[in-house]
C-alpha positions as semicolon CSV with decimal commas, in nm:
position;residue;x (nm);y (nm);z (nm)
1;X;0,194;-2,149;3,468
2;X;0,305;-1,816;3,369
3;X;0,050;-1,595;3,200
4;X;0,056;-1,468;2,852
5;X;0,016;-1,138;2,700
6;X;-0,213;-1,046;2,412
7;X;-0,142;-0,823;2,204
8;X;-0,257;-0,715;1,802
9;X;0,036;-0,657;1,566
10;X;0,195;-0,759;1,253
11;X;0,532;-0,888;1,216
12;X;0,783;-0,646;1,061
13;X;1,081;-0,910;1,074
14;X;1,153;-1,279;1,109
15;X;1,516;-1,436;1,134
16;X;1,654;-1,740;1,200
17;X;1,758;-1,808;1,559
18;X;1,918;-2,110;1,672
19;X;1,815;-2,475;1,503
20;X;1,503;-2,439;1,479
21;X;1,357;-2,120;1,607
22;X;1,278;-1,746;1,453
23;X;1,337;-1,399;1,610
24;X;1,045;-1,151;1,532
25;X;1,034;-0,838;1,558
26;X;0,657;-0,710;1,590
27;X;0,520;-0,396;1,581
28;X;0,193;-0,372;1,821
29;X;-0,067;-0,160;1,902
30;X;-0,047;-0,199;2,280
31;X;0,331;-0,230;2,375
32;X;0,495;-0,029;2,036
33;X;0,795;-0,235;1,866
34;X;0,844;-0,600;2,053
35;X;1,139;-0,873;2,026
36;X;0,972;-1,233;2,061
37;X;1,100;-1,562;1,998
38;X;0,909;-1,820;1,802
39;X;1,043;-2,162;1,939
40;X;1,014;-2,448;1,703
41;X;0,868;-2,215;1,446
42;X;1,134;-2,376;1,152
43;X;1,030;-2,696;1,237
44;X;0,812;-2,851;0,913
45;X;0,447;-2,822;1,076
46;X;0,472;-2,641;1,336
47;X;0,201;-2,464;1,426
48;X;0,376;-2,108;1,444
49;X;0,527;-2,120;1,108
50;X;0,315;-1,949;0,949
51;X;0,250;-1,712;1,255
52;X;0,632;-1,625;1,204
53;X;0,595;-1,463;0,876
54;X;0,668;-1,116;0,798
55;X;0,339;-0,975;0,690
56;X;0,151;-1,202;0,881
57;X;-0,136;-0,939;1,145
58;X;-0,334;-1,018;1,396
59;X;-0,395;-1,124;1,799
60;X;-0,037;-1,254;1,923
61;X;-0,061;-1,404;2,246
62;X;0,309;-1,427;2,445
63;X;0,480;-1,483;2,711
64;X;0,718;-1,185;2,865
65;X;1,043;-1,228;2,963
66;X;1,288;-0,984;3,093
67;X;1,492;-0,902;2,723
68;X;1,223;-1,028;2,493
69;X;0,870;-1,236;2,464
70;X;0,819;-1,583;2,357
71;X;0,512;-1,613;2,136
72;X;0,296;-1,868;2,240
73;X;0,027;-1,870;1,995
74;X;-0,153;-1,608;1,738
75;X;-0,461;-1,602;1,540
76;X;-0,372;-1,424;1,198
77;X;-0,655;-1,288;1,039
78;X;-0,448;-1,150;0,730
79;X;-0,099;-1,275;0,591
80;X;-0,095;-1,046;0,270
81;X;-0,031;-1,308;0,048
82;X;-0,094;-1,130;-0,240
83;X;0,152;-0,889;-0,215
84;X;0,423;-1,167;-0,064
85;X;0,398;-1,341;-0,427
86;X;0,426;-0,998;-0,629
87;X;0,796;-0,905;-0,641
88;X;0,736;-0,515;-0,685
89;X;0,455;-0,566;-0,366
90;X;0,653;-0,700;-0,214
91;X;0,983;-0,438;-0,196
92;X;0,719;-0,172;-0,134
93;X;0,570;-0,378;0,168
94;X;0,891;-0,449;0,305
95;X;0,990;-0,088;0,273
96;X;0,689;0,007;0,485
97;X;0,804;-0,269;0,745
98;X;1,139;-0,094;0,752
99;X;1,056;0,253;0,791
100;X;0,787;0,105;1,070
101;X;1,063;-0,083;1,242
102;X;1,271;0,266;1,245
103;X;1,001;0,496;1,365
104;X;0,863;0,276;1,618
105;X;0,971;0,201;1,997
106;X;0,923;-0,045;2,293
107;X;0,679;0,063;2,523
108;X;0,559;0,315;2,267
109;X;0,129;0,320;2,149
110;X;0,215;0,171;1,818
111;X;-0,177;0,223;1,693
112;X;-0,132;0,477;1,424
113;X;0,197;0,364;1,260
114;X;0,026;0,004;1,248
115;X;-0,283;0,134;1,119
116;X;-0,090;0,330;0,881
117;X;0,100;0,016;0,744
118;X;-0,203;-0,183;0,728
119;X;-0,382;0,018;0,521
120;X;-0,101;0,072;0,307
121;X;-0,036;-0,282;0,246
122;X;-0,399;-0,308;0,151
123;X;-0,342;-0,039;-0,065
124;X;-0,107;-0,195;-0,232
125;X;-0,363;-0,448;-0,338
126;X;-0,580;-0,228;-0,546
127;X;-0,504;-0,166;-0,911
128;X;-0,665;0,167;-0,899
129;X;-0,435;0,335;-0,716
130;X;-0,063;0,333;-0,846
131;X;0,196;0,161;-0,620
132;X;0,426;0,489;-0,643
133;X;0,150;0,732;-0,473
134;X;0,100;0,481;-0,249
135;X;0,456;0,483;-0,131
136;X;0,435;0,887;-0,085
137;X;0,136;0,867;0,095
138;X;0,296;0,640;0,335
139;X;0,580;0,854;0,390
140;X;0,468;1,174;0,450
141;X;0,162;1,009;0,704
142;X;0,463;0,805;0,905
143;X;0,650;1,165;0,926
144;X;0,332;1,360;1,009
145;X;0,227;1,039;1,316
146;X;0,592;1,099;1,453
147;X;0,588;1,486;1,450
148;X;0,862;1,559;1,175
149;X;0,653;1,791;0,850
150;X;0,547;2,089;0,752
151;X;0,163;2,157;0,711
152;X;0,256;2,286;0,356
153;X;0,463;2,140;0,074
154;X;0,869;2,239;0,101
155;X;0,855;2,451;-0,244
156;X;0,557;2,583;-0,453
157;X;0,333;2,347;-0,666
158;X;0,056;2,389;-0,819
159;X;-0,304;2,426;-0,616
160;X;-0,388;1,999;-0,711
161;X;-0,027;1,892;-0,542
162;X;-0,104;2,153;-0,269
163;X;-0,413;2,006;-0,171
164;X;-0,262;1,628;-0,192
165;X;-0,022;1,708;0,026
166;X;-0,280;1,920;0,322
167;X;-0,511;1,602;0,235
168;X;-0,225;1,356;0,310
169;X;-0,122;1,583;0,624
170;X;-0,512;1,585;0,732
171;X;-0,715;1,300;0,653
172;X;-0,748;1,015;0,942
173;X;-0,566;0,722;0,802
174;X;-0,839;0,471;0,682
175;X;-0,927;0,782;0,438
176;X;-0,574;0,792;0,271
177;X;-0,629;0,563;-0,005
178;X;-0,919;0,685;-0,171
179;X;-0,818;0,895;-0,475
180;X;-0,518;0,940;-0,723
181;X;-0,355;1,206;-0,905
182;X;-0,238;1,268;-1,254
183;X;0,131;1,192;-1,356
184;X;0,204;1,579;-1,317
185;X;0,079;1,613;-0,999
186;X;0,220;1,289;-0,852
187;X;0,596;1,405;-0,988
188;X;0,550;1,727;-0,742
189;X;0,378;1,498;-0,487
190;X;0,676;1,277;-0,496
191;X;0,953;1,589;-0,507
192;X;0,820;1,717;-0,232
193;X;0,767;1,421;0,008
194;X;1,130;1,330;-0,078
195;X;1,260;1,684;0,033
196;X;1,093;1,594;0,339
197;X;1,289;1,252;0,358
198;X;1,595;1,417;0,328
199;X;1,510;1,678;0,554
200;X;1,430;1,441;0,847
201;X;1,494;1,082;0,778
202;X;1,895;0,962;0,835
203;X;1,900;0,600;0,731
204;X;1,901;0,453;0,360
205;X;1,659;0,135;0,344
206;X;1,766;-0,249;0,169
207;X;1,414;-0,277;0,077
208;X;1,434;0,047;-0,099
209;X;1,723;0,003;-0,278
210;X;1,574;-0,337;-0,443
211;X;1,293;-0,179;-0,497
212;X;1,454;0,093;-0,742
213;X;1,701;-0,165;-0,907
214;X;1,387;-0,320;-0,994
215;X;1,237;-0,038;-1,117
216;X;1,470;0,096;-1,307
């Protein structure tokens, strides 16, 4: 019997594959970005259905093959429900899946940009803290984890935006989420994160694009 690997992650994308199976695409802390199939997994009651779910973190436990894994079994300890049922949640959570699935790599220690879009997705769950500065948050943290910022804002704001932005640049990630701005300040926030966006990142996102039809 061959033996499995464990590994914690959360799946960034599911696709249908074959009759009956999904192709996942999850993003772990030990082995970065990972292809694994989930056989059976469209089948009504099967027990990696709901394993097979975008959203869906926790312990995955696989078996490796040479191309890709084939997930065996998982224990999810949070599906993010919540935000799967909220349409606006939802295009921001699958926005931080994409820009995940871009920055991350096989082989790769995929703690931090996990981390990152865990708490962000549970950031996305609090009222308190509006879904847009969320978003910006998340950006500029995924470009500082992968190397591509500058320690101070592109253009001059005032001293409050300033001080988001070294905060954002600074803070370890489970402190992110623990303030908000006024309006003013979030509008430089948000011009300044998205200079850095078009500075460094080369790829327009679906998710993204819903998102601001929706918004609009």
């Amino acid at each position: 019997m061959r033996e499995t690997v464990t590994a914690m992650g959360m799946v960034i994308k599911s696709s249908p594959s074959g009759e009956y199976d999904r192709r996942l695409v999850i993003l772990t802390r030990e082995r970065g970005k990972i292809t694994a199939f989930a056989r059976g997994a469209r089948r009504p009651g099967n027990s990696l259905m709901a394993a097979s779910r975008i959203f869906a973190f926790g312990t995955f436990r696989l078996f490796e093959g040479r191309e890709a894994y084939t997930l065996h079994s998982a224990e999810i300890t949070n599906y993010f429900e919540e935000i799967a049922a909220d349409m606006e949640a939802a295009c921001y959570g699958s926005y931080f899946l994409e820009v995940s699935d871009y920055y991350s790599r096989e082989n790769m220690d995929g703690t931090e940009i996990l981390k990152l879009v865990y708490q962000s997705l549970r950031a996305l769950q609090k009222p308190a803290i509006p879904n847009r500065l969320v978003r910006r948050i998340f950006e500029l943290k995924a470009m500082v984890i992968n190397g591509e910022y500058t320690e101070q804002p592109p253009f001059r704001v005032s001293d409050s935006a300033a001080y988001t932005w070294e905060y954002v640049v600074l803070s370890p990630i489970q402190e992110l989420y623990r303030f908000t701005v006024t309006d003013q300040v979030l509008a430089e926030f948000e011009a300044c994160v998205e200079e850095m966006l078009h500075r460094y990142i080369d790829r327009k996102f679906k998710s993204l694009e819903i998102l601001e039809t929706i918004l609009q």
